[in-house]
Structures are given as C-alpha cells and as structure tokens.
TORMARRO-515452 format. One record per residue (C-alpha): x, y, z; residue in three letters. Coordinates in nm, 3 decimals. Layout:
X,Y,Z,Ala
...
# end
This chain:
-11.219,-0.627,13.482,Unk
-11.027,-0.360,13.416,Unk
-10.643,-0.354,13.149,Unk
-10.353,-0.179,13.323,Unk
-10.272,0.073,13.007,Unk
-9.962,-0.030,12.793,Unk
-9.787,0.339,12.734,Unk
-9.439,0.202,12.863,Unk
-9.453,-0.086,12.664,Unk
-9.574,0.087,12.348,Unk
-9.331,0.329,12.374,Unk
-9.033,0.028,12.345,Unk
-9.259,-0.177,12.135,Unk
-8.981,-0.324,11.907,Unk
-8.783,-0.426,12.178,Unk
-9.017,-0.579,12.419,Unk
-9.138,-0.774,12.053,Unk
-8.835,-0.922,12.040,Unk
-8.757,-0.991,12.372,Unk
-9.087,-1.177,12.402,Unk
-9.010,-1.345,12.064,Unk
-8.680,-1.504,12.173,Unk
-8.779,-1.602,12.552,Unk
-9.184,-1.701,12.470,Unk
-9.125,-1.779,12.113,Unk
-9.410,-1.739,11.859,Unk
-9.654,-2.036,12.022,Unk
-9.672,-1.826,12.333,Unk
-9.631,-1.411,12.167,Unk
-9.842,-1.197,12.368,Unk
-10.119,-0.968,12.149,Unk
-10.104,-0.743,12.474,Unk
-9.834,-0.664,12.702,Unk
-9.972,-0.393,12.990,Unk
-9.742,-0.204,13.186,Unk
-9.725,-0.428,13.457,Unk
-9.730,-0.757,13.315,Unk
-9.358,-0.965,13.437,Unk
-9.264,-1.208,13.195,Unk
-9.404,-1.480,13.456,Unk
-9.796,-1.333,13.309,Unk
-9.708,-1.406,12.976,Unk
-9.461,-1.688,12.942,Unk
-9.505,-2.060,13.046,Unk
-9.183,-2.102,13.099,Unk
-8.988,-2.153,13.471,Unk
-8.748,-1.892,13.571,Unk
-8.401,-2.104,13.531,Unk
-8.510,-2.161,13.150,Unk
-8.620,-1.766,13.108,Unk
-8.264,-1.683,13.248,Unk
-8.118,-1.927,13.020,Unk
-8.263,-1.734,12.719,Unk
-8.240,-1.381,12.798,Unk
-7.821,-1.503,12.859,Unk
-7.803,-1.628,12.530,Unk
-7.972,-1.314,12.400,Unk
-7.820,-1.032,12.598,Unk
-7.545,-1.167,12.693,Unk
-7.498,-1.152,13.065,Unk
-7.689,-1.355,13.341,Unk
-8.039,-1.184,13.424,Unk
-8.092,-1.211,13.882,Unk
-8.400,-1.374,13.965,Unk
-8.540,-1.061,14.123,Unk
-8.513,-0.914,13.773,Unk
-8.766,-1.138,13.626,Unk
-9.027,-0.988,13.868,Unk
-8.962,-0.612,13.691,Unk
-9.302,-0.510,13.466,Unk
-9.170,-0.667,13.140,Unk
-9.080,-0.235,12.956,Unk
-8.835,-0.212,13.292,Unk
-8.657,-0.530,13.247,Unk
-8.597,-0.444,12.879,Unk
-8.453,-0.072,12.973,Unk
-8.197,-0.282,13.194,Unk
-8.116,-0.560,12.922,Unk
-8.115,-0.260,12.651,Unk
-7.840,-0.064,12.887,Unk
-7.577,-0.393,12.902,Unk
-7.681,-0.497,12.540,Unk
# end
C-alpha cells in the first residue's frame, strides 16, 4: 500500500492542526493527514456533529458537500470566511 503525499497539508500545517484539534479533538488527532484524506478518514464523528463544530469554530455553517473536500481545501475555504 501506497501514502498519497501530504505537501498541501504540510504546507497549512498549523491550520489543518487546529482544525483537526477542535472537530476530532485530541483522542482522535491524526499523526498523518495526506492530501486527500476528508475529514470523514480521520474523524469518527457523523457529518451533522462535524458541521456543528466547524460553526462554532469558523463561524458560518459548513454544506455537506464541503465535508467531502481533501481536508488542506476545506481549510483554504474556512481560512477565507474566518
């Protein structure tokens, strides 16, 4: 098996670390995040309850299909309204 590479998501490292910190918290942090991981590969959690946190963190209500963006996408977006 082969890792996707993590550039993207090194590149915005302190951002997708605290995304990932307030939606997984710290029983579920990722050690790696690839490119194309969604926050449904790393997080337990169902979508209504990952919308629910990224509100209360960026302040505006996050669309369903947003949730399917590779996790370094969906932080660009959040980091634009933020």
């Amino acid at each position: 098996m082969m890792l996707e590479g993590d550039a993207e998501v090194r590149a915005r490292v302190d951002r997708v670390e605290e995304m990932l910190r307030h939606v997984c918290g710290e029983e579920e942090f990722s050690c790696f995040v690839s490119d194309e991981a969604t926050l449904f590969d790393v997080c337990t959690l169902g979508p209504e309850e990952i919308v629910d946190r990224l509100a209360s963190r960026y302040g505006r209500k996050v669309q369903l299909s947003e949730l399917h963006l590779p996790i370094w996408k969906l932080v660009d977006r959040l980091g634009a309204t933020s």
